[in-house]
N, CA, C and O of each residue as an XYZ file, in Angstrom:
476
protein
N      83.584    103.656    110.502
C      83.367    103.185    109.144
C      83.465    104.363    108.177
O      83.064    105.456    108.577
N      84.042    104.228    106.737
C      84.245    104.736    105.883
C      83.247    104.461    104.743
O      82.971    103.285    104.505
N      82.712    105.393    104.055
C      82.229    105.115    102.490
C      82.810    105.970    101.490
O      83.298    107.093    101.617
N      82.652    105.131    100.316
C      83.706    106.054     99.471
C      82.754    105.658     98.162
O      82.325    104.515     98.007
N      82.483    106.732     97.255
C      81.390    106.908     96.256
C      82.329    107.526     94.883
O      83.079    108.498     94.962
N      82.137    106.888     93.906
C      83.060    107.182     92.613
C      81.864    107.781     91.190
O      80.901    107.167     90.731
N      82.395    109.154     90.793
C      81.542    109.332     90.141
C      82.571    110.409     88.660
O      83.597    111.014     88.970
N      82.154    110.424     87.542
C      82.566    111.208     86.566
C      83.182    110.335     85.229
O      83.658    110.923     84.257
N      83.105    108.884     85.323
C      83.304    108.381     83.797
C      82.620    108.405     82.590
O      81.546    109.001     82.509
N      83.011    107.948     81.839
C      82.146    108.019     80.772
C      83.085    107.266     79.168
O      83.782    106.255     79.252
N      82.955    107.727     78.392
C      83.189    107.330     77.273
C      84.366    109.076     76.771
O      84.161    110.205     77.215
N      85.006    108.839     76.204
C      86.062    110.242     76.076
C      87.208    109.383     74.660
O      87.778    108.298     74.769
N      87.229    110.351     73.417
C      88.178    109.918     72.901
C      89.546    110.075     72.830
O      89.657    111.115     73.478
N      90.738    109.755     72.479
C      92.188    109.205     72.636
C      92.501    110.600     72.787
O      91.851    111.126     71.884
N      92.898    111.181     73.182
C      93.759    112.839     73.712
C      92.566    113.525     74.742
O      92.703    114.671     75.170
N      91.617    112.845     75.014
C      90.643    113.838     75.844
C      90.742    113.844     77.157
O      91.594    113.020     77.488
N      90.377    114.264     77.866
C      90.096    114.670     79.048
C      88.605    114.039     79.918
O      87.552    113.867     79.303
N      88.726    113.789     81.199
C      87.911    112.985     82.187
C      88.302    113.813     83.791
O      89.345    114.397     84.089
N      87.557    113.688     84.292
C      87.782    114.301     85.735
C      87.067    113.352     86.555
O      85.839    113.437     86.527
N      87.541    112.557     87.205
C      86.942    111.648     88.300
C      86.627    112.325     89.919
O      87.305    113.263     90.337
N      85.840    111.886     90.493
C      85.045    112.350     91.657
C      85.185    111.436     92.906
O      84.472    110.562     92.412
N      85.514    110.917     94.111
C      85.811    110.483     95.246
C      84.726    111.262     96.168
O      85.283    112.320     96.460
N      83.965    111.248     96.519
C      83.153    111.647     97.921
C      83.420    110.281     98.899
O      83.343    109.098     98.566
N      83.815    110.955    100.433
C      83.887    109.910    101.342
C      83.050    110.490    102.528
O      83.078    111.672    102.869
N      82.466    109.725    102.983
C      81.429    110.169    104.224
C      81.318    109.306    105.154
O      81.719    108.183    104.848
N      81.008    109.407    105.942
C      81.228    108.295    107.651
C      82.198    109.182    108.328
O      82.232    110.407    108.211
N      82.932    108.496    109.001
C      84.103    108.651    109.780
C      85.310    109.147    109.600
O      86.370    108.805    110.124
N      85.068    110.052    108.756
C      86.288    111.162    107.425
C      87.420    111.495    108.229
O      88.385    111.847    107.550
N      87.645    111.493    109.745
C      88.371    112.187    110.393
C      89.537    111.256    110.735
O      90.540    111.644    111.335
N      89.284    109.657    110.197
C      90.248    108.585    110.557
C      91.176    108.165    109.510
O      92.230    107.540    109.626
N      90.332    108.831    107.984
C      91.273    108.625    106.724
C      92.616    109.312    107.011
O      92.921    110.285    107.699
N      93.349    108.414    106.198
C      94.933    109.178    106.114
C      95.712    109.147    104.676
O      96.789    109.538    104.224
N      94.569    108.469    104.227
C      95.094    108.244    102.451
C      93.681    107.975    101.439
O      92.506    107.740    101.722
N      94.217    108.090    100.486
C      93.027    107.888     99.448
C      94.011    107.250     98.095
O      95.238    107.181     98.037
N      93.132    106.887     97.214
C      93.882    106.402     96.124
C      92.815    106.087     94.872
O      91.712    105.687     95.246
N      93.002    106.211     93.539
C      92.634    105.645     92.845
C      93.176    104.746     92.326
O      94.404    104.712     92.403
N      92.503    103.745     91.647
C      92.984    102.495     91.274
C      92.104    102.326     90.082
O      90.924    102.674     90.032
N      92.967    101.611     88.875
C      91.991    101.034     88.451
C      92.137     99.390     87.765
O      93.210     98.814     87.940
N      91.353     98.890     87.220
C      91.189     97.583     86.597
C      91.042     97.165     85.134
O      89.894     96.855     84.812
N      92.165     97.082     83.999
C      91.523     96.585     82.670
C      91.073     95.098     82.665
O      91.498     94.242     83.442
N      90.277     94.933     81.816
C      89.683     93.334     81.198
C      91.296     92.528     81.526
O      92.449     92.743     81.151
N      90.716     91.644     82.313
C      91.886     90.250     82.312
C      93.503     91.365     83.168
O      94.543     90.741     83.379
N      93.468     92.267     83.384
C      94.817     92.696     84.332
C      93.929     92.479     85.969
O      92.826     92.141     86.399
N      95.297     92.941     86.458
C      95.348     93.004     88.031
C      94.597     94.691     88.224
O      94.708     95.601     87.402
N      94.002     94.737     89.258
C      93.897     96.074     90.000
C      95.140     96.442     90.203
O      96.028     95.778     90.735
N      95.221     97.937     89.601
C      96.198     99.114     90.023
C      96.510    100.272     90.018
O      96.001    101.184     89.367
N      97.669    100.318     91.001
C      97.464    101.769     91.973
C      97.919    102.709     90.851
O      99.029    102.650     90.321
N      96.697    103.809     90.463
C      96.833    104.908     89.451
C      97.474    106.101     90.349
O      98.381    106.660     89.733
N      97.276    106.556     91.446
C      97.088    107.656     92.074
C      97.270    107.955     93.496
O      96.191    107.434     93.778
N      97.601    108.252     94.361
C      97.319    108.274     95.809
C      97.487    109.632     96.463
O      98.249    110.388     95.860
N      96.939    110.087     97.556
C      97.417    111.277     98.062
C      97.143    110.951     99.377
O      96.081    110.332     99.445
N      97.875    111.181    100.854
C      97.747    111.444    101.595
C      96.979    112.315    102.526
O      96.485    113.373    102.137
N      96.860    111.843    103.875
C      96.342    113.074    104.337
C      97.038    114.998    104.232
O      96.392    116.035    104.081
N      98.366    114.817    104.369
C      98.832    116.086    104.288
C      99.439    116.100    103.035
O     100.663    116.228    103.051
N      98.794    115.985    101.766
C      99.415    116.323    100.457
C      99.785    115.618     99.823
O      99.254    115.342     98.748
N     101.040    114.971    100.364
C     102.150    114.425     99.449
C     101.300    112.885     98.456
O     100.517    112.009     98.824
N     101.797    113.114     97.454
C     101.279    112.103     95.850
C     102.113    111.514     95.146
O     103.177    111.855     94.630
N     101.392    110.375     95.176
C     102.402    109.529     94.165
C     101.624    109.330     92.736
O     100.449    109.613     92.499
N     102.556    108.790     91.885
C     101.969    108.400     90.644
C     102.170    107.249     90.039
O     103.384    107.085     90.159
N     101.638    106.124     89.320
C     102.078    104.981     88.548
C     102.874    106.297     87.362
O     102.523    107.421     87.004
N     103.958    105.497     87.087
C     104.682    105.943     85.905
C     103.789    106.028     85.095
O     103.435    107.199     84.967
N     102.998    105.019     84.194
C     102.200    105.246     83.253
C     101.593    106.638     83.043
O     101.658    107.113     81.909
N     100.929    107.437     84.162
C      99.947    108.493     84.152
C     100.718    109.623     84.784
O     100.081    110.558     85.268
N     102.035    109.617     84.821
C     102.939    110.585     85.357
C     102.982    111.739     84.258
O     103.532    111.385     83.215
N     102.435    113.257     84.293
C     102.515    114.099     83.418
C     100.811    114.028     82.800
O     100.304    114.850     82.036
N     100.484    113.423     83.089
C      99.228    113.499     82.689
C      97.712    113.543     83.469
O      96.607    113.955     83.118
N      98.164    112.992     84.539
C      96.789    112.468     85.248
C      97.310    113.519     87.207
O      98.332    113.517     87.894
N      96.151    114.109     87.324
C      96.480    115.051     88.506
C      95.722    114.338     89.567
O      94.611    113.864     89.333
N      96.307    114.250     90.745
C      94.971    113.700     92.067
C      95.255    115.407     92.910
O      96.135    116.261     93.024
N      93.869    115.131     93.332
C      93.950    116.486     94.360
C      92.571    116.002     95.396
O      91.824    115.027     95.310
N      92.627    117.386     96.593
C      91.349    117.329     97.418
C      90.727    117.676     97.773
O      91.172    117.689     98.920
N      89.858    118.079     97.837
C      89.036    119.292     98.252
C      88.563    118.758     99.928
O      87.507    118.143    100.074
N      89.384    119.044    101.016
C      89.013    119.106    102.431
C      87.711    119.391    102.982
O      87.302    118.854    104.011
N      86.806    120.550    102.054
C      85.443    120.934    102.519
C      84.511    120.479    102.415
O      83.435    120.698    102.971
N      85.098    119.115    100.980
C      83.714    118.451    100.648
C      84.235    116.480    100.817
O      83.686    115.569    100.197
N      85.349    116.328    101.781
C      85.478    115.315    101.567
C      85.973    114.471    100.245
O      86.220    113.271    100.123
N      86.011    115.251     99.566
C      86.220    115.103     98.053
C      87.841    115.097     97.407
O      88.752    115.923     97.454
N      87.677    113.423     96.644
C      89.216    113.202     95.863
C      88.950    113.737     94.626
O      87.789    114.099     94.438
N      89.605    113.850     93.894
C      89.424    113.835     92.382
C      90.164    113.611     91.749
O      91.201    113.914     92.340
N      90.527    113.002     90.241
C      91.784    112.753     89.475
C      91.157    113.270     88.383
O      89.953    113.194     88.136
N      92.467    114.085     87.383
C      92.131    114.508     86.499
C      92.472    113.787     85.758
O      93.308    112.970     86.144
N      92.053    113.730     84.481
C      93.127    112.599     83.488
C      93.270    113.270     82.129
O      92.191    113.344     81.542
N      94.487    113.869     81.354
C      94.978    114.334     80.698
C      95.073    113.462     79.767
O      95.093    112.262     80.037
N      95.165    114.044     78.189
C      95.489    112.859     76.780
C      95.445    111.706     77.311
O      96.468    111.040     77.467
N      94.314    111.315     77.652
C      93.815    109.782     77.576
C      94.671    108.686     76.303
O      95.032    108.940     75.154
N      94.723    108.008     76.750
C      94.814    106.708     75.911
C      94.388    105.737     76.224
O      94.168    105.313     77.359
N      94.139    105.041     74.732
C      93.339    103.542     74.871
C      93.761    102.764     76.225
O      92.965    102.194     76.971
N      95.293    102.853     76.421
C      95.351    101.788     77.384
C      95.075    102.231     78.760
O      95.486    101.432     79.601
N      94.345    103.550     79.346
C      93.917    104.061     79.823
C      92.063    103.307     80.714
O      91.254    103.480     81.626
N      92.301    102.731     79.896
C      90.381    101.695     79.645
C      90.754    101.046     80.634
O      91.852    100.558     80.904
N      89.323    101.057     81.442
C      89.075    100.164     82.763
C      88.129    100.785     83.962
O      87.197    101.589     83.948
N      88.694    100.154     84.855
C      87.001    100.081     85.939
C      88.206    101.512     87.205
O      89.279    101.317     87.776
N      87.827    102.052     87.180
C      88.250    103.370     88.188
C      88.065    102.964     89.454
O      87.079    103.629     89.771
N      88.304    102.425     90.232
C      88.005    102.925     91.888
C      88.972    103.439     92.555
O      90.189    103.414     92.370
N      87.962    104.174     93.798
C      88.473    104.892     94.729
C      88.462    103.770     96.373
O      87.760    102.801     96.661
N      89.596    104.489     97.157
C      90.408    103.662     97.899
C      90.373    104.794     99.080
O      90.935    105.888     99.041
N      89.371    104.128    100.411
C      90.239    105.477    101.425
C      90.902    104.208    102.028
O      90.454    103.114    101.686
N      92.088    104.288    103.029
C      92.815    104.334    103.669
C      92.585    104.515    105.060
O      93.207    105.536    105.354
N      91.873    103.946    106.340
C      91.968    104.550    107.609
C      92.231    103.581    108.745
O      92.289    102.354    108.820
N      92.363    104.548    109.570
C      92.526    103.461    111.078
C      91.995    104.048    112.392
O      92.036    105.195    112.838
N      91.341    102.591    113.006
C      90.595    102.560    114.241
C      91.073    101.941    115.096
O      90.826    100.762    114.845
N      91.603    102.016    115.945
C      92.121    101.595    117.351
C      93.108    100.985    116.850
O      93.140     99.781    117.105
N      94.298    101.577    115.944
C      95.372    100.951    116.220
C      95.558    100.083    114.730
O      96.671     99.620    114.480
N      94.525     99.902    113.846
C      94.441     98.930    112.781
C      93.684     99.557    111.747
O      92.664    100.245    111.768
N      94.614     99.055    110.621
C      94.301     99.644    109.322
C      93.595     99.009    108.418
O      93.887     97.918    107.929
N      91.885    100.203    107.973
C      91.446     99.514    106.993
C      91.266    100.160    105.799
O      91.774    101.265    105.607
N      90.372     99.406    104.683
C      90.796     99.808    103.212
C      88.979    100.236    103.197
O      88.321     99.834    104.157
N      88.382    100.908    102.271
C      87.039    101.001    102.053
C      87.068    101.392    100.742
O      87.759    102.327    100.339
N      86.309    100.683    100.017
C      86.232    100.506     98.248
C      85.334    101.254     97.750
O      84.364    101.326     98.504
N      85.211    101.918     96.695
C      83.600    102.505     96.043
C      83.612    101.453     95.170
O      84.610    100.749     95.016
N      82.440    101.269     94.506
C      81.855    100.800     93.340
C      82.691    100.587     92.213
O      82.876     99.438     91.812
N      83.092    101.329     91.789
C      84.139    101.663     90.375
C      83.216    102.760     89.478
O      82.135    103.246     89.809
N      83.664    102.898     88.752
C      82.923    103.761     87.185
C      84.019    103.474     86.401
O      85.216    103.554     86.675
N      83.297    103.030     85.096
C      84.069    103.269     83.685
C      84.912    104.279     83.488
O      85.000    105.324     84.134
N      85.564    103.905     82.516
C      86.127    104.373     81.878
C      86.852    104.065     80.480
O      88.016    103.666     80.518
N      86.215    104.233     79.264
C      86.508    103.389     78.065
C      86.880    105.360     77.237
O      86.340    106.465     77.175
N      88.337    104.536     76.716
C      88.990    105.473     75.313
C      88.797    105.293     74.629
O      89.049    104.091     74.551
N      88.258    105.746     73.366
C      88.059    105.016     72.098
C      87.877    105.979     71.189
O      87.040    106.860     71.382
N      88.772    105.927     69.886
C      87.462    106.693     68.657
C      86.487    106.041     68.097
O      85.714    106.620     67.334
């Protein structure tokens, strides 16, 4: 089993800056991906971010040039940075590990945290 804990939103206005937080703990040694995602009012959940176990990252176009994922290996730890925010930026953040146990792949969700742009 996987847990995955989301922490660093808040309120930030239109060009600012946010740094999101991923801690995963349990069974860390079966992840092979991570991802952020997030959710506006009335859209679908979606994929903001992802990184693999050995590096390689993708990006939604939207946040391409702006928004960084990285990992810190020592602490279990994802993080996304998020560069000149914009309004349409607003929504519920979660984090996504990725793992597998005997052969079968599962997903493990955090909570979410905010995230609202606004002046």
């Amino acid at each position: 089993q996987v847990q995955v804990v989301e922490s660093g939103g808040g309120l930030v206005q239109p060009g600012g800056s946010l740094r999101l937080s991923c801690a995963a703990s349990g069974s860390i040694f079966v992840i092979n991906a991570m991802g952020w995602y997030r959710q506006a009012p009335g859209k679908q959940r979606e994929l903001v971010a992802g990184i693999t176990s050995g590096g390689s990252t993708n990006y939604a176009d939207s946040v391409k040039g702006r928004f960084t994922i990285s990992r810190d290996n020592a602490t279990n730890t994802v993080y996304l940075q998020m560069n000149s925010l914009k309004p349409e930026d607003t929504g519920v953040y979660y984090c996504k590990a990725r793992w597998v146990m005997d052969g079968r792949t599962f997903g493990s969700w955090g909570q979410g945290t905010q995230v609202t742009v606004s002046s």
